[in-house]
LOMI-878047 format. One record per residue: x, y, z of N, C-alpha, C, O in turn; residue in one letter. Coordinates in steps of 0.2 Angstrom, whole numbers, plus 5000, padded with zeros to 4 digits. Example, Ala and Ser with C-alpha at 12.3 -4.5 7.8 and 13.67 -1.06 7.14 Angstrom:
REM LOMI-878047
506649725039506249785039506649845039507149835042A
506449895035506849955036506450005039506750065040S
***
This chain:
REM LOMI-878047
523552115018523352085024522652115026522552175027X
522052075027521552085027521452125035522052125038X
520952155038520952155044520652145049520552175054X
520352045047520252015053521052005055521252015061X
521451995050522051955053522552015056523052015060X
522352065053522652115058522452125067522752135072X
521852135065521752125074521752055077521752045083X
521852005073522251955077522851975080522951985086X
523351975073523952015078523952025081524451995085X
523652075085523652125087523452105095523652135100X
523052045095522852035101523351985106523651945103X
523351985113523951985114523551895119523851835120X
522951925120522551835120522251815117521851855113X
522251765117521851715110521351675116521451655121X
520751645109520551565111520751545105520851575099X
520951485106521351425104521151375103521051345108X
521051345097520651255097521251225094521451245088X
521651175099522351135096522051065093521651035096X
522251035088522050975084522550935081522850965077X
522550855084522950805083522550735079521950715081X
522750705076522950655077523450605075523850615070X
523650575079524450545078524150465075523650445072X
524950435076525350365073524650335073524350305068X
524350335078523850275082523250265077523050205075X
523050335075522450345071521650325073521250315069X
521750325080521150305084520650345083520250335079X
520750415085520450485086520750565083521350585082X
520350575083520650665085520350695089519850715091X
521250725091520950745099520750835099521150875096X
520350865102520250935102520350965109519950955114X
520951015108521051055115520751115113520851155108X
520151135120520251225119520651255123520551225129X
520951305123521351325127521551425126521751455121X
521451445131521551525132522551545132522951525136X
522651575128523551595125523651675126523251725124X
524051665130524151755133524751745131525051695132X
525151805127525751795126526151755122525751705121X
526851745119527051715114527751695116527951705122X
528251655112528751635116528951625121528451595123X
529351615126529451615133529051655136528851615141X
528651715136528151735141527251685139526751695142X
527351645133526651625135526351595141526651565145X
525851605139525551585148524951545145524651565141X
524851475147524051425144523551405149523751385155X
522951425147522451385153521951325147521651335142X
522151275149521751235147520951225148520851235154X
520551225145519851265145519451185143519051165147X
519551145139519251095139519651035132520051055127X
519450965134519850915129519250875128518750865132X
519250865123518850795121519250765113519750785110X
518750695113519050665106518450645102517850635104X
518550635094518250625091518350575088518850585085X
518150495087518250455086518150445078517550445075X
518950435074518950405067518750345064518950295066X
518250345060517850275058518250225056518650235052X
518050185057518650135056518750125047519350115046X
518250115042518550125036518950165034519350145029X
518850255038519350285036520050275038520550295035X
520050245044520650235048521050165045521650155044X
520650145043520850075038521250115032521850105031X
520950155028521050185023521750215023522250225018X
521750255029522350275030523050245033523550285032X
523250195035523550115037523650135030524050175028X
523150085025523250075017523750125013524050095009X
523750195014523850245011524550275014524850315011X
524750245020525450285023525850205018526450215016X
525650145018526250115017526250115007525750105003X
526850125005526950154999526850074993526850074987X
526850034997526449964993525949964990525949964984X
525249974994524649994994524150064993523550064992X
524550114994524450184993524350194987524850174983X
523750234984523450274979523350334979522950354984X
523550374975523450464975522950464974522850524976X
522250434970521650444972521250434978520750454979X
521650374983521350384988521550434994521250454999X
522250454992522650514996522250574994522350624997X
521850574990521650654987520950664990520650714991X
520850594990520150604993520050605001519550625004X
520550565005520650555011520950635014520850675019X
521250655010521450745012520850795011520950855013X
520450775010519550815008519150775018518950815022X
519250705020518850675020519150685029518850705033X
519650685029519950705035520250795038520350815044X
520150825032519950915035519250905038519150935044X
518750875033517950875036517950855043517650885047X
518350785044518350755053518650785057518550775063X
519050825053519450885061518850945061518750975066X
518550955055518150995056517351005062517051055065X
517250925062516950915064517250895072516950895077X
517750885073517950885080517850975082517550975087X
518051035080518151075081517451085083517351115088X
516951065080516151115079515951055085515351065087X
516251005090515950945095516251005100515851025104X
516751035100517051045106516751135108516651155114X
516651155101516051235100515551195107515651215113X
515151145104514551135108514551115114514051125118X
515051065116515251075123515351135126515251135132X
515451175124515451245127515151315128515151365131X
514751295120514151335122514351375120514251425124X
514951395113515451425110515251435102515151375099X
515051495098515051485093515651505089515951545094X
516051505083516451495081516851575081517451585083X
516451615080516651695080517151695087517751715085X
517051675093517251695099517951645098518351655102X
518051605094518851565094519351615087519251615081X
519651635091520151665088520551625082520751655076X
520651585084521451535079521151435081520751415086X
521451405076521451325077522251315073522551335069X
522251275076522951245076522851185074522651145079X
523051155069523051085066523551045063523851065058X
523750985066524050935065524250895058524850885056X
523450885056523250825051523550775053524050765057X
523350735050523550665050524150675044524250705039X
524750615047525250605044525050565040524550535042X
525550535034525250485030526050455026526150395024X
526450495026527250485026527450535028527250595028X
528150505030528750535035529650515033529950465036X
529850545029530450535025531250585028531650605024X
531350595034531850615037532550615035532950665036X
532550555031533250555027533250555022532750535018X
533850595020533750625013534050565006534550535006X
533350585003533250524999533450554989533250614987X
533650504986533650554979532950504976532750454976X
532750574972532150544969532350604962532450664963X
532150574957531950634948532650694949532650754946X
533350664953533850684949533850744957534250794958X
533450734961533550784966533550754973533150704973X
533950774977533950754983533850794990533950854992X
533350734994533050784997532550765003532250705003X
532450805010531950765014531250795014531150855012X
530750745015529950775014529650735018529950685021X
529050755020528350725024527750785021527650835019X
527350715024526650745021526050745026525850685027X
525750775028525250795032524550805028524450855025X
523950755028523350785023522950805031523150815037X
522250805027521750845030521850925032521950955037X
521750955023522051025023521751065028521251055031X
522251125030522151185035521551215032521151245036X
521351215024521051285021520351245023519751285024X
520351175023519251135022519451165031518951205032X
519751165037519551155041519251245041518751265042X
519951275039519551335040518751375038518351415041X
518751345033518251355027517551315030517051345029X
517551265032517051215037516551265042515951275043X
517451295046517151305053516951375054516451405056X
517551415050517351515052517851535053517851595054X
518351485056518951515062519751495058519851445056X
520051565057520651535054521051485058521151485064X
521351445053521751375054522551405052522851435048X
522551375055523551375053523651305056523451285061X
524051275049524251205049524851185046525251235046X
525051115043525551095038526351125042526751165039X
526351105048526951135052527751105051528351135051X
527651035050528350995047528651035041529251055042X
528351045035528651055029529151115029529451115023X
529351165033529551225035530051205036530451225031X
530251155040530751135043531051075038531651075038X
530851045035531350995031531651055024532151035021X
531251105023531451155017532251165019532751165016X
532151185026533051195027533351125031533651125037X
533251095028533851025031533450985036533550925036X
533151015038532950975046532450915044532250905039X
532350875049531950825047531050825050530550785050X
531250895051530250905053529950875056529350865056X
530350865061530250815069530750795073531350785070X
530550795080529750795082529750875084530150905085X
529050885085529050955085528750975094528751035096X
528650945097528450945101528950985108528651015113X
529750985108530250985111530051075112530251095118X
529551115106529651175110529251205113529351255116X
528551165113528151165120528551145124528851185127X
528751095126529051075132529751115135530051095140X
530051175132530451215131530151265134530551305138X
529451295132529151345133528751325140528551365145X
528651275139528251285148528451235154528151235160X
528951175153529151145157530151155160530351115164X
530351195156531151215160531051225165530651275166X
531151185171531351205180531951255181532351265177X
532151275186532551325185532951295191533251345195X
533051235193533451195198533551095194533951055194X
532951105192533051025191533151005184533251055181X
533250965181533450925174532950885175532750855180X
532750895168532150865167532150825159532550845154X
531550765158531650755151530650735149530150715153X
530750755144529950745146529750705138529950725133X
529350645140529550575136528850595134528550635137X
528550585128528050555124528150515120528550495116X
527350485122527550405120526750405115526150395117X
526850425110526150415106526450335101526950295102X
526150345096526250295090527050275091527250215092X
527450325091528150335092528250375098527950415101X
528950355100528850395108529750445106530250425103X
529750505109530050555108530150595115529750605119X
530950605116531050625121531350695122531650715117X
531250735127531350805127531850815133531650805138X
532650845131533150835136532950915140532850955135X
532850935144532951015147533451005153533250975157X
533951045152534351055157534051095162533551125159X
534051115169534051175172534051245169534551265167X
533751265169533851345164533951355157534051405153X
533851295155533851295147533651325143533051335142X
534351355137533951395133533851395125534451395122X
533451405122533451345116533851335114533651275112X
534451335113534851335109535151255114535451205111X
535051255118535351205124534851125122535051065123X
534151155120533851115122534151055115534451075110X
533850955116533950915112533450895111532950935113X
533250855108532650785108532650745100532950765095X
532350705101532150675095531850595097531650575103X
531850565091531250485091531650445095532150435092X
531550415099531950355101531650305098532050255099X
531350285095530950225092530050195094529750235096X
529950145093529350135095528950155101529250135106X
528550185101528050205105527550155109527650115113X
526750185105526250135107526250075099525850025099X
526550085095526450045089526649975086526549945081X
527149965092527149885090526449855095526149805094X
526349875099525949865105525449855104525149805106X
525149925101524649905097524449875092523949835091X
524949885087524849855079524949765083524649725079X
525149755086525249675090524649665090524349625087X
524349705095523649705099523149695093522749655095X
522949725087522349725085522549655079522049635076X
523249635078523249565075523249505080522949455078X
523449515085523249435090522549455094522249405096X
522449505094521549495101521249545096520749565099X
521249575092520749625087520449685092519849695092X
520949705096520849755099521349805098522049805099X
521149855097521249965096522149955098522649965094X
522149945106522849955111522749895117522249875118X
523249885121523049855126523049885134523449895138X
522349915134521949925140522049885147521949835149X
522349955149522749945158523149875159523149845164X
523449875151523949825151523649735151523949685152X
523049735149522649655151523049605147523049545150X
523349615141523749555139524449555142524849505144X
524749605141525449635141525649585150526149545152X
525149615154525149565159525249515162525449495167X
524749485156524749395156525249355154525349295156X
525749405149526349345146527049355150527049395155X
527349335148528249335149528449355144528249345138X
529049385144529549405141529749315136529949265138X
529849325128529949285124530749305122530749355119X
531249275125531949295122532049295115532349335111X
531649235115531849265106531649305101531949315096X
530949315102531049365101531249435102531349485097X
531349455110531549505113532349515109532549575108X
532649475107533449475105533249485097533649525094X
532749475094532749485087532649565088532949595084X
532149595092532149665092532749705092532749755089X
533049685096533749715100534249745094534649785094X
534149695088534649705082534049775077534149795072X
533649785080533349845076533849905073533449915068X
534049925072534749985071534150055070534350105067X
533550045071533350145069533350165078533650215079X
533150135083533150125091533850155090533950215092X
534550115088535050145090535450185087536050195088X
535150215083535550275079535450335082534950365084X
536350345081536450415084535850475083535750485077X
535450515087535450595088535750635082536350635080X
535350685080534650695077534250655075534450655069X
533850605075533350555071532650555072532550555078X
532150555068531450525067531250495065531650475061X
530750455065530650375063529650365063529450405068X
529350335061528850345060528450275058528750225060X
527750275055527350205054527950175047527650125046X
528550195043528750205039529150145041529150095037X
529450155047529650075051529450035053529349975051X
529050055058528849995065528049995061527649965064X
527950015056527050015054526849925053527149885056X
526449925047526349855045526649805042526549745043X
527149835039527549785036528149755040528549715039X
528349795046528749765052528549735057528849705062X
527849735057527349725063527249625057527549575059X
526949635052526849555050527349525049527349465047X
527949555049528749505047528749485053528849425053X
528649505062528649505066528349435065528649385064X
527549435066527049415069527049325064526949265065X
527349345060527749295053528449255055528549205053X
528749285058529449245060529149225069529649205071X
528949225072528649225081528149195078527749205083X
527849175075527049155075527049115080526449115083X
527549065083527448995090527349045097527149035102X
527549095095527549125102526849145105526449175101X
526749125111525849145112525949215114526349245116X
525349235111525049295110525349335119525849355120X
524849325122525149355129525849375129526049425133X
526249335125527149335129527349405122527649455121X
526949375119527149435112527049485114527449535112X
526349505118526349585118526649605125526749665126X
527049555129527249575137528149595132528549635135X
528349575126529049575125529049645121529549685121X
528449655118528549735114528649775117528949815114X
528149765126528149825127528849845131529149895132X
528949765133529849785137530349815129530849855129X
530049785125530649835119530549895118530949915115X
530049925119529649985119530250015124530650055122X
530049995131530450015138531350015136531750055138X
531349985134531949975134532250015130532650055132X
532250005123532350045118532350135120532750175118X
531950155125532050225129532450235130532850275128X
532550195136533150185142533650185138534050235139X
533950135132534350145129534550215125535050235126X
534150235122534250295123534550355126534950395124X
534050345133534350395136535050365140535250405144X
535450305139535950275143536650285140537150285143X
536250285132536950315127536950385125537450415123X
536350425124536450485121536450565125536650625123X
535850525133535750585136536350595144536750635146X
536250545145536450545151537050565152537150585158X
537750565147538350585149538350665148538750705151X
537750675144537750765144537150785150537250835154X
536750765151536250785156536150715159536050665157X
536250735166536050665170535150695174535150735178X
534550665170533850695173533650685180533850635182X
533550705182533150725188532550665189532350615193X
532250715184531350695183531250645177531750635175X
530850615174530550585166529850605168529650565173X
529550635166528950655163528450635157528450665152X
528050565159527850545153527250565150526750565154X
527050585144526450595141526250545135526650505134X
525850555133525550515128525050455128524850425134X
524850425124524550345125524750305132524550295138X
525250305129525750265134525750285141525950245145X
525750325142525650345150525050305153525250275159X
524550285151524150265152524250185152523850145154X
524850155149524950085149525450065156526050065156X
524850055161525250025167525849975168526249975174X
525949945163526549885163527149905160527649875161X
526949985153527349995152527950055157528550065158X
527350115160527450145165528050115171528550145173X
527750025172528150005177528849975174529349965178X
528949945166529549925166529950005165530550005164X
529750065165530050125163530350155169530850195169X
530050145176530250145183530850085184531250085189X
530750035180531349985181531750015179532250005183X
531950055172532250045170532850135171533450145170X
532650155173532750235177532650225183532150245186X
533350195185533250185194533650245196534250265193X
533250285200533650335204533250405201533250465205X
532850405193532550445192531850455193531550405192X
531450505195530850535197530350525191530350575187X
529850465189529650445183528950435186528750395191X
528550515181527850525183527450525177527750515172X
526650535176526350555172526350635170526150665175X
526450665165526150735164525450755169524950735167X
525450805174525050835174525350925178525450935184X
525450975173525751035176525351075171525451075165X
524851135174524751195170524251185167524251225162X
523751135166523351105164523451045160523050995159X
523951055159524251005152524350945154524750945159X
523850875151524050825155524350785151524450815145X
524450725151524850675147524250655140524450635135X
523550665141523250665137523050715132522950705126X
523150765135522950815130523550865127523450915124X
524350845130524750895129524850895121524850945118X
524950835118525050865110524350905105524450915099X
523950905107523450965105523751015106524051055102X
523651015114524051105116524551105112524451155108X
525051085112525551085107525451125099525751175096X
525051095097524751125090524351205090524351245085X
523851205098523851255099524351325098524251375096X
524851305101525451355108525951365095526151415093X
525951325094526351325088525851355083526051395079X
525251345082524851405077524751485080524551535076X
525051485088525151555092525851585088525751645085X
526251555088526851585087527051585079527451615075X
526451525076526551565070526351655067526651695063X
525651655071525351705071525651755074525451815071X
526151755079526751795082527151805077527451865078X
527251775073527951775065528551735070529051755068X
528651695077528951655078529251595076528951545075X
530151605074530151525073530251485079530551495084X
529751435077529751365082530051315081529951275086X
530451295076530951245073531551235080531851275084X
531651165080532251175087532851145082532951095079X
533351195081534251175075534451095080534351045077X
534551115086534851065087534350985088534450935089X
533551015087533350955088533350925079533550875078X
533050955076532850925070533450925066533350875062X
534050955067534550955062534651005056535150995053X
533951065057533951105053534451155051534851135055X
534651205047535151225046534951325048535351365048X
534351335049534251405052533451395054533151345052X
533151465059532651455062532251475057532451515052X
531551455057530751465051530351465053530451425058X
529751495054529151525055528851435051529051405046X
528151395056528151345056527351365054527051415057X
527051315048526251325049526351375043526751415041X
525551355038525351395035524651435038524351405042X
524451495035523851505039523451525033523551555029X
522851485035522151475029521651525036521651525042X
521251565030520951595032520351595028519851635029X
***
């Protein structure tokens, strides 16, 4: 062990740059953030967020490359070269907002871009087995910027059983347990994923997993009927009515209703469910189309927590982060649908609904660097606890 990484160890704070991008593949987003401490005593101040926007050919490229029809290992080999470089460069936008050169950043914490996500175990060449794959290697960003990278956090977890998501349940473990109230704390990105904490919860207590669609049928709707990204402060989602029939076609989805443990990805709700959709509904006008997603979005939650959480934890609070925090229409059927519970946006301790899965990646390249495992048994299904993340240096 060389002895920059020994006086990392050694150091009991860090500067931290956390790096995302999810289901959406709009941007990548860059948190910096100061980390005292590890496990239960961590302490975070959020220091600065920005986003770096993905070009759309690449962003194209990668759509094409998650769905297993059209995917190419020469474009995957180069898309994992071409997307280190773009986190790289989010990294070195966020140095210069601060007037930071790379020496003074201790650690990065990176995501990559997903590109498949296989949860159930599948037999393939005589072996049987769960995998996901993560490009835009930890080693180009390291190598880029100056600052060791620890990445590739999924694959830890599916090595012993687990399904390597969602990983988020131990941030929200680590810094959102109330020590009176029951809490669940919803993220709602590409796919939306819920975090159960009981009062005083202790990992072992905690659950979570995918409830189903997030912002992705919403969106993937959205850039097929108005050729726009997502639907901004709800402008179409507003204008339609609920179309029964298709809302009753969704209702028969079965990945929404499957029992706990589960994770679910662009894998389902991606492309090829979004045009069967848009292919069997074509009469339906656009407006009613994206107002029905988002009540199936909504709803699909609530079902959820109606069948899985509630007989065990009755919450308090719902706490939302992600995209979707920000979709007004969907915020208000999630208060219809949660009557009697306290449903806000993330903002505690810096971390707000937009930047908390960054720090996420941060507070998880902490604790690899800790030798912590961050793996949640009862959320992923895993069979023992693992050190998450590799580190490029």
């Amino acid at each position: 062990m060389n002895k920059r990484l020994i006086k990392l160890l050694k150091k009991n704070k860090k500067t931290v740059i956390g790096l995302l991008s999810g289901t959406s593949v709009d941007s990548i987003d860059a948190v910096l953030v100061q980390i005292a401490g590890s496990g239960l005593e961590t302490r975070i101040k959020v220091t600065d967020f920005t986003e770096l926007p993905i070009p759309k050919d690449v962003r194209q490229a990668i759509f094409r490359n998650s769905d297993k029809k059209t995917a190419r290992v020469d474009e995957i080999s180069g898309l994992n070269t071409i997307i280190g470089a773009l986190f790289s460069d989010a990294v070195l936008k966020i140095l210069r907002r601060n007037k930071l050169n790379p020496a003074s950043v201790d650690l990065i914490g990176s995501h990559g871009q997903t590109i498949h996500h296989l949860p159930a175990k599948t037999d393939y060449v005589g072996y049987r087995m769960k995998s996901t794959l993560q490009i835009g290697d930890p080693s180009i960003i390291a190598n880029l910027t100056g600052i060791t990278t620890v990445g590739d956090f999924r694959i830890a977890d599916c090595a012993v059983d687990g399904d390597g998501a969602p990983l988020v349940p131990y941030l929200d473990h680590v810094m959102f347990t109330h020590k009176s109230k029951n809490r669940a704390l919803l993220n709602i990105g590409g796919i939306a994923n819920i975090t159960v904490l009981k009062k005083n919860a202790r990992k072992q207590d905690v659950f979570a997993f995918d409830t189903g669609p997030g912002n992705m049928l919403i969106d993937g709707t959205m850039y097929h009927l108005f050729k726009m990204k997502y639907d901004k402060n709800s402008f179409a989602g507003k204008r339609g009515i609920l179309a029964p029939e298709l809302f009753n076609f969704l209702l028969t989805d079965p990945v929404y209703q499957a029992q706990p443990p589960k994770s679910t990805g662009r894998e389902h709700y991606g492309m090829e469910f979004q045009k069967r959709l848009l292919g069997k509904f074509r009469k339906v006008n656009k407006f009613d189309f994206i107002r029905t997603v988002t009540e199936f979005t909504a709803f699909s939650i609530w079902y959820n927590y109606n069948n899985f959480i509630e007989n065990e934890v009755k919450v308090d609070e719902l706490i939302v982060s992600g995209g979707g925090a920000h979709n007004p229409l969907l915020m208000k059927l999630l208060k219809n649908y949660f009557k009697g519970v306290k449903v806000s946006k993330l903002e505690m301790n810096g971390i707000t609904a937009k930047n908390k899965e960054a720090v996420l990646f941060a507070v998880l390249a902490n604790e690899c660097i800790a030798g912590n495992p961050a793996n949640m048994n009862r959320v992923t299904g895993s069979t023992k606890d693992v050190i998450l993340g590799k580190i490029c240096q």
